[in-house]
N, C-alpha and C positions, 0 to 999 in steps of 0.2 A: 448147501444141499437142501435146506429148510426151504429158502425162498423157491428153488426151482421147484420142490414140492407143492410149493403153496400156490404155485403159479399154474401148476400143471392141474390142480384142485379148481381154481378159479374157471379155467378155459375148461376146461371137460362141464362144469357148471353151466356156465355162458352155452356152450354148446348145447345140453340139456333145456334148456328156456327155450333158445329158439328152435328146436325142434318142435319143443310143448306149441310153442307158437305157431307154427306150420303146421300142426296136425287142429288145432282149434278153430282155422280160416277152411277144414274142409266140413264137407256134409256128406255124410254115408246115406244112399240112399236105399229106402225098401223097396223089393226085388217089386213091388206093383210101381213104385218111382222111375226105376229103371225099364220095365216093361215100357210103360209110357214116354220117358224119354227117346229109345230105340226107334219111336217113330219118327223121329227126323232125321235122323240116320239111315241112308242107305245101304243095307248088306251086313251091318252089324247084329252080331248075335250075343243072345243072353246065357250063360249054362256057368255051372262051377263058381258062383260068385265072382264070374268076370266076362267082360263083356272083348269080343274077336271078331275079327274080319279077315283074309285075305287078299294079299292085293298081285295083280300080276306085274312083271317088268320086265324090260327086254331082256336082261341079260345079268349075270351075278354083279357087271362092277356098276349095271345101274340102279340094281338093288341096293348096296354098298352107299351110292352117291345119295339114294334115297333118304338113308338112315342116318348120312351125316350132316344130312338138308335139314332134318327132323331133330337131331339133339341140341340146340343151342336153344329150340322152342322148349323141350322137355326138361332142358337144365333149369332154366329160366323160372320155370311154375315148378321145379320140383316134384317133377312126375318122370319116372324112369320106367317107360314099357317091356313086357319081357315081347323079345325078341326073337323070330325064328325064321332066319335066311332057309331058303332052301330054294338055290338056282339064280331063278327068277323069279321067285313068289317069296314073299314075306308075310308071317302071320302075324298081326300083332293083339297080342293079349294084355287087357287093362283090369287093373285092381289096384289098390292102397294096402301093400303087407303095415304100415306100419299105424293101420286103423284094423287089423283082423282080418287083411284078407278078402274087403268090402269093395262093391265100385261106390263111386262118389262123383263130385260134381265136377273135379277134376279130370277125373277117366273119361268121364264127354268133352272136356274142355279139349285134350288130346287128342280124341276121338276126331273130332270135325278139322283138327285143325291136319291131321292125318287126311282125312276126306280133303279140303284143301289139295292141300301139297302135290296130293297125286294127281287130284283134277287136272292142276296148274301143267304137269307134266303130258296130258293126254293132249293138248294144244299146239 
């Protein structure tokens, strides 16, 4: 009972690091950063400490097929968008909860790669 304790101590730790570690590789950036970066972005907007866009799609399961084009990229970098299906339109809204709530360098990194993906789909 001790060792599995002691085991379950260690990986909850382990765990704990590298998340430290994942939050250290990002950069929160101030709302004039973000202003500024929004200009290479098309259609992206700033409000709420997070930055949204819109996108249209033909139909709910090509909205769906969108979203699941888009999470192996999000898994990958560790960046999980909130999400808002409605139909054929998806909103997607970017921030880091576990920086306070901030965008950062990553929420662009998502950002374009969203821009991407959809482009790819307009062809």
């Amino acid at each position: 009972m001790f060792y599995i304790f002691c085991r379950y101590i260690v990986l909850y730790i382990l765990k704990l690091i590298n998340n430290f570690k994942n939050i250290t590789d990002i950069t929160i950036l101030s709302p004039q950063e973000v202003e500024e970066r929004l200009k290479e972005l098309s259609g992206w907007n700033y409000a709420n400490d997070k930055i949204s866009k819109e996108f249209q799609f033909k139909d709910f399961l090509d909205s769906l097929n969108f979203v699941n084009q888009l999470a192996p990229f999000c898994e990958a970098n560790d960046h999980h968008p909130d999400i808002h299906i409605y139909y054929s339109k998806i909103l997607f809204e970017l921030q880091r909860f576990d920086v306070g709530g901030k965008v950062t360098d990553k929420d662009f990194l998502v950002a374009k790669e969203i821009d991407r993906l959809h482009g790819q789909r307009q062809h």
